[in-house]
Structures are given as structure tokens and as C-alpha cells.
C-alpha positions in Angstrom: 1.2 -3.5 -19.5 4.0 -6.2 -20.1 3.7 -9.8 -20.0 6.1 -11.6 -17.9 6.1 -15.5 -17.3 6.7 -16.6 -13.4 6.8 -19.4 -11.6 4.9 -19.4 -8.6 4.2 -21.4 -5.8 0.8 -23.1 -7.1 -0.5 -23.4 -3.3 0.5 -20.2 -2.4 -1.2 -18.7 -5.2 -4.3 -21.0 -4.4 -4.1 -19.3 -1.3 -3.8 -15.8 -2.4 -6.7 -16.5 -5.2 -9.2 -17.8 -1.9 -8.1 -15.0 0.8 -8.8 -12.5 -1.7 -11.4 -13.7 -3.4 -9.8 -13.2 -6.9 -11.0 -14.9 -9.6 -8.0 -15.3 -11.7 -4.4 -15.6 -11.1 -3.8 -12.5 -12.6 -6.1 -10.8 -10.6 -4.5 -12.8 -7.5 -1.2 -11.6 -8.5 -1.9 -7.9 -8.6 -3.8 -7.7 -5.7 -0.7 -9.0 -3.8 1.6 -6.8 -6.0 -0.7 -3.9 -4.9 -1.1 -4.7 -1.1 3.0 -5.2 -0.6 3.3 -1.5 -2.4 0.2 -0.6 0.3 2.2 -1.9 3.0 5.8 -0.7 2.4 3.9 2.6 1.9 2.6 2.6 5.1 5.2 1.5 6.7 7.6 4.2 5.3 5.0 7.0 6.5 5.1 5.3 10.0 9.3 5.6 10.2 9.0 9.0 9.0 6.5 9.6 11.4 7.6 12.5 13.8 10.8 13.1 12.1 9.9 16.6 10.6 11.3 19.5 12.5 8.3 21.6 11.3 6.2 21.2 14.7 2.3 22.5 13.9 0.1 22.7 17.0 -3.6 22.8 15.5 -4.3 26.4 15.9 -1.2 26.6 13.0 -3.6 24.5 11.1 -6.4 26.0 11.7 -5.0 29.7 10.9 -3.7 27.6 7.5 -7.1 26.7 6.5 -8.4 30.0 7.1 -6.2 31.1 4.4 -7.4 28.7 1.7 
């Protein structure tokens, strides 16, 4: 863990601290750290969606799991 000194928005982090019921600004920070990481995840799976050009129909899967 490092420390790093910000300066933040003091109503925006108000707003953070309520929405998310944090009891700290720490705590408010991270949990918005953690849901943008959350959400560009997310959203990177969603692009990639369909792009593969493996095509599995469920009986592939299902012969797969027979396997394991």
C-alpha cells in the first residue's frame, strides 16, 4: 500500500462517501477506484463479446464437461 496525497473535489467525494455508504474517504475512494476497474472490465468483455472464432454450440460444452 502507498500513500498518495490528492486533491479531490470535496462535494464529489461527499457524494461518493453517501451513495456508497462509506464511512471514510479512503474507503469512498477505493470503492470508486474498484467499481471504474469493475466497469472497464465489463465493458472490455462486452467488445470482445462474439469476436472469437472458436464457435461452441452447447452439446461442445456439454461433451467438455463430460471430460472433466
Amino acid at each position: 500500500m502507498s500513500k498518495t496525497l490528492l486533491d479531490i473535489d470535496a462535494s464529489l467525494l461527499d457524494r461518493v462517501r453517501r451513495l456508497a455508504k462509506a464511512r471514510t474517504k479512503r474507503e469512498a475512494v477505493e470503492i470508486a477506484l474498484r467499481e471504474f476497474v469493475h466497469r472497464q472490465h465489463r465493458s472490455r468483455l462486452a467488445q470482445a463479446a462474439g469476436t472469437s472464432s472458436i464457435r461452441w454450440t452447447p452439446s461442445d460444452v456439454r461433451a467438455m464437461r463430460k471430460g472433466r
